[in-house]
C-alpha positions in Angstrom: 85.1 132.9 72.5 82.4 131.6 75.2 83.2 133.0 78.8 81.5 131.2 81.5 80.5 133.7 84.3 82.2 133.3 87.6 79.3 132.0 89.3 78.6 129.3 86.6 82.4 128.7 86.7 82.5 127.8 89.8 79.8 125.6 90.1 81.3 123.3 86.8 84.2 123.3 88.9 82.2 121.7 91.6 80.9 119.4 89.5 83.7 118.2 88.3 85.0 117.8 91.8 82.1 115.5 93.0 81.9 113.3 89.2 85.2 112.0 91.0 83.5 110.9 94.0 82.0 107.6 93.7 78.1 108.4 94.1 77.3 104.8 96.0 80.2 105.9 99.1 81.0 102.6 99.4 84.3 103.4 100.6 83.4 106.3 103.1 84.4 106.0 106.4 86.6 102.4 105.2 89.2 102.1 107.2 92.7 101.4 104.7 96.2 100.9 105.4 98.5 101.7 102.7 102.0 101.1 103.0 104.8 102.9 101.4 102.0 105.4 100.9 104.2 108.7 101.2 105.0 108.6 97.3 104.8 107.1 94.3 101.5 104.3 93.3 101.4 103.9 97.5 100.5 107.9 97.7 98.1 108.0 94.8 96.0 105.1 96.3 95.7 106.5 99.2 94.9 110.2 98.4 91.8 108.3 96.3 90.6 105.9 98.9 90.7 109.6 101.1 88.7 111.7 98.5 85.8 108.1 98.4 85.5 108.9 102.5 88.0 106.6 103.6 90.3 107.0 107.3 93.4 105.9 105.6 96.8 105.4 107.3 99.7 105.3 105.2 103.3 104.2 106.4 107.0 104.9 104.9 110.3 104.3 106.8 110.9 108.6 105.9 114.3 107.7 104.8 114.3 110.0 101.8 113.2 113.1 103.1 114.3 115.5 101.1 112.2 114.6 98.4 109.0 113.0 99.6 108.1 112.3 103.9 105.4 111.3 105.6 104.1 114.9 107.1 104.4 116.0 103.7 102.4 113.7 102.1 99.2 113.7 104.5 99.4 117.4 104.3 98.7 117.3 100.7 96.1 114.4 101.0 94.3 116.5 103.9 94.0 119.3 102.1 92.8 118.0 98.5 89.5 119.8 98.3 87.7 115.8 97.4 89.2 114.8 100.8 87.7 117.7 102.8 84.4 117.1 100.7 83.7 113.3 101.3 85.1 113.4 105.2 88.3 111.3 104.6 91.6 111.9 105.9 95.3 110.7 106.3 97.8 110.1 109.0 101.3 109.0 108.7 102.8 106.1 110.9 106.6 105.8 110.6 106.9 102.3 110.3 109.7 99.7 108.5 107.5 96.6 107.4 111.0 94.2 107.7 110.7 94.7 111.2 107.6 92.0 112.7 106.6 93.5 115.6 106.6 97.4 113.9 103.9 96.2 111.7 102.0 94.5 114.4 102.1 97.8 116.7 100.7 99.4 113.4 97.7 96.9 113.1 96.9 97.1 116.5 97.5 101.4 116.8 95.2 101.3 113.7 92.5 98.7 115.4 92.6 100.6 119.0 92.1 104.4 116.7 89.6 103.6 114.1 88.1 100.5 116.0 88.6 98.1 112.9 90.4 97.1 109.5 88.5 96.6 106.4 91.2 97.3 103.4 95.1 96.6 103.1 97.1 97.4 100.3 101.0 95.8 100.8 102.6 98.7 98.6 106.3 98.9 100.9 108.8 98.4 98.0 112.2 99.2 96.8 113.9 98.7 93.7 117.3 97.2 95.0 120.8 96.3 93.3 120.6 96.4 89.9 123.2 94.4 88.0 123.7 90.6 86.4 123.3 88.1 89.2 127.4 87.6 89.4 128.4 91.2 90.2 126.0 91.8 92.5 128.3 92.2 96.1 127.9 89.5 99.0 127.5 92.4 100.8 124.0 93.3 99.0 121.8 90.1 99.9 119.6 90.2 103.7 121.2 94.3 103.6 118.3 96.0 105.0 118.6 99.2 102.4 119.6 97.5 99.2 117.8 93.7 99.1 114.2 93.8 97.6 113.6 90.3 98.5 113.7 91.4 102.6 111.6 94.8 102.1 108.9 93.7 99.0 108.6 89.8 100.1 109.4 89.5 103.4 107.5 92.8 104.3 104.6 92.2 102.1 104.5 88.7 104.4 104.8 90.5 107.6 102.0 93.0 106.8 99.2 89.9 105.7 100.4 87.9 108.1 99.4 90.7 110.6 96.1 92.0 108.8 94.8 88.5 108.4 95.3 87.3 112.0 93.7 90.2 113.5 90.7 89.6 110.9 90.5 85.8 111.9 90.7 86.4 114.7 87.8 88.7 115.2 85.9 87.6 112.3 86.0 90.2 110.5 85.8 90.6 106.8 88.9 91.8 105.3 90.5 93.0 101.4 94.0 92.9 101.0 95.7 94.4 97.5 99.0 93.6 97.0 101.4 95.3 94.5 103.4 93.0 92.7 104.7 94.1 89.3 105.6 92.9 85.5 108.7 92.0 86.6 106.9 89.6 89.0 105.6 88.1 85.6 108.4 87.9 83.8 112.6 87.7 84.7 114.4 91.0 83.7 117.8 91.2 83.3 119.4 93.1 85.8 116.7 93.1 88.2 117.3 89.3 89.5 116.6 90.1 93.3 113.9 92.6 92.4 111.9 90.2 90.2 112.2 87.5 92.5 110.5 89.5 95.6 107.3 90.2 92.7 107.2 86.7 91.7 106.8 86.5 95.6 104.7 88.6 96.6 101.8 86.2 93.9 103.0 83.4 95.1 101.9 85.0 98.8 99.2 86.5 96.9 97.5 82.9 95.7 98.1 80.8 98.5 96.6 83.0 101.2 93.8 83.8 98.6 93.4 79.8 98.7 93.4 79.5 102.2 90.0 82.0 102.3 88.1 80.5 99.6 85.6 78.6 102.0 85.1 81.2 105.5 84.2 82.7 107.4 85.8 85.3 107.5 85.4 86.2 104.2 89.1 87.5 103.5 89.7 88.4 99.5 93.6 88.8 98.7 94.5 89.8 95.0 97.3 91.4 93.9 97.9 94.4 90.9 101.3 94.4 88.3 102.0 97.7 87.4 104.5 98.0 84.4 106.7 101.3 83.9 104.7 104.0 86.1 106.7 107.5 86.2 107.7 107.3 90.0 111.2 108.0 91.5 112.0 104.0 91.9 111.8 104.3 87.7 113.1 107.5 87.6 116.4 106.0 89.3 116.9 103.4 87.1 118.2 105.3 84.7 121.2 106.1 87.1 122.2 102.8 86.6 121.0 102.4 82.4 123.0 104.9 81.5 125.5 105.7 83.9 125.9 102.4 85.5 125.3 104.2 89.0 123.3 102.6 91.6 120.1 104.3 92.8 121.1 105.2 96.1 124.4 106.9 95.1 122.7 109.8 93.1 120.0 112.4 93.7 117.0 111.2 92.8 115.8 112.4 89.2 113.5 115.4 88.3 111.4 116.2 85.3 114.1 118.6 84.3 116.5 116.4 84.3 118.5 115.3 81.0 119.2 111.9 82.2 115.6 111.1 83.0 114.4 112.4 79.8 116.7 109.9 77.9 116.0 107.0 79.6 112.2 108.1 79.4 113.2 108.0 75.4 114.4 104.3 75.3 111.4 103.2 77.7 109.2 104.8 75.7 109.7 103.3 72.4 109.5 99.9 74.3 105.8 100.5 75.0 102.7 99.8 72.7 101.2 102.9 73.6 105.3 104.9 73.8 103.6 106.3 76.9 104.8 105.3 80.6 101.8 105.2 82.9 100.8 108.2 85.8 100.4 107.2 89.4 96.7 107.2 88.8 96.6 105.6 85.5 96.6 102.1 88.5 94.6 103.4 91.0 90.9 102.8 89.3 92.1 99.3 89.6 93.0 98.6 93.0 89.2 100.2 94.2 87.6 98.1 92.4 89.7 94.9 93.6 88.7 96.6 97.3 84.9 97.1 95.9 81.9 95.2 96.6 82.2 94.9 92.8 85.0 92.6 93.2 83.0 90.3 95.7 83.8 87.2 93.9 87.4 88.1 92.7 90.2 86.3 95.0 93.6 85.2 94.4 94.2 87.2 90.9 96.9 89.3 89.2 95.5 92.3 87.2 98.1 92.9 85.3 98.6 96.9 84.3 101.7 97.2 81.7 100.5 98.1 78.4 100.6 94.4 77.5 104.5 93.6 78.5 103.6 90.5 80.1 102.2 89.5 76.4 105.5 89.4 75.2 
């Protein structure tokens, strides 16, 4: 068998390493805000914007510490050998985007530290009840914790309102990305409240778009629908598929265990490819809806779910 010597080892390691790195650096030094960016699709996008050179920011309320927190997540994006390479980093802003004037302290702490804004991606998510629009509790609906519809809608509307007044009012070009998903597409059962704060967010997603066709500033919103990506919000739906257990009343689910793995069977054989997406299986298209590439592309929804939203 061939052995490459150390040395030579080493240096196709390296290469590897910078073939990952975009070579035209568009995004070094960018200044991006992800939010809910401590796990999940929000933590992949911004480790990737990081190892292109970017300052990101990412934001989480830290509410589930025990498996994924802020501290813990720019620690891992600070240390990826890309990031170090291309002179990126991460810092983590506890911040709840229901709450107005927390995300307008974050725009401004991020305008006063890195002197600008240039990319947004409105990540903040939850998955919510699940259940048949009649048994879902009055108790459920404006609840801070368990209604998507405040934390996916009305947050995702906090955070552009925010991002595009401060680049109005500076004129100052600006990219938002939002993350909508399928079920913003089309209704699933069980998921009422959930799909209705997707269908939102493109809704929020085409009329500000609209409102930027003619500038200045030049302000380009789109928004991405990710189908089923392997993340805990999917993970714990299986709580409630099999079990009939809300997300929040169970530990969240691990590779090893045997409830994931069965509802990972049934969603599965649902799919055209029977594979669910990685985290970074979305990322390649949110930089290029925040590249110079995408110049001309406003007010669209990429849609990334193994052709669901065909059905």
């Amino acid at each position: 068998m061939f052995k490459l010597p150390n040395l030579s080892l080493f240096f196709f390691i390296f290469l590897v390493f910078v073939s990952q790195i975009r070579t035209d650096q568009q995004f070094s030094k960018k200044v991006v805000l992800v939010t809910g960016g401590t796990t999940g699709i929000g933590f992949e996008i911004a480790k990737t914007f990081a190892q292109n050179g970017a300052y990101v920011t990412i934001t989480g309320r830290d509410k589930w510490i025990k498996y994924y927190n802020g501290t813990h997540a720019v620690f891992n994006i600070n240390q990826d050998p890309l990031v170090i390479m291309s002179g990126g980093h991460a810092r983590f802003i506890k911040n709840n985007v229901i709450d107005n004037d927390s995300v307008k302290s974050l725009i401004d702490d991020i305008v006063k530290t890195y002197g600008t804004l240039d990319i947004a991606i409105n990540n903040a998510g939850i998955l919510g009840y699940q259940g048949k629009i009649h048994t879902i509790p009055e108790s459920i609906p404006f609840s801070e914790e368990h209604d998507p519809i405040l934390t996916n809608l009305i947050g995702t509307y906090n955070c552009m309102y925010h991002e595009v007044k401060y680049w109005k009012d500076s004129n100052k070009t600006g990219i938002i990305v939002n993350v909508s998903a399928r079920d913003g597409l089309s209704g699933t059962q069980g998921l009422s409240m959930y799909s209705a704060s997707k269908y939102g967010i493109i809704g929020l997603t085409k009329s500000v778009a609209a409102e930027f066709l003619v500038g200045p500033p030049d302000i380009r919103v789109n928004a991405i629908a990710p189908g089923a990506v392997d993340t805990f919000l999917l993970r714990n739906q299986a709580n409630y598929a099999i079990n009939n257990q809300q997300y929040w009343e169970a530990d969240f689910l691990l590779d090893t265990s045997t409830l994931w793995q069965e509802y990972k069977k049934n969603v599965t054989e649902s799919l055209a490819s029977h594979e669910i997406q990685k985290t970074n299986d979305i990322v390649e298209s949110v930089l290029f809806l925040s590249s110079k590439e995408a110049s001309f592309v406003s007010g669209m929804v990429w849609s990334i779910d193994d052709g669901q939203d065909a059905i």
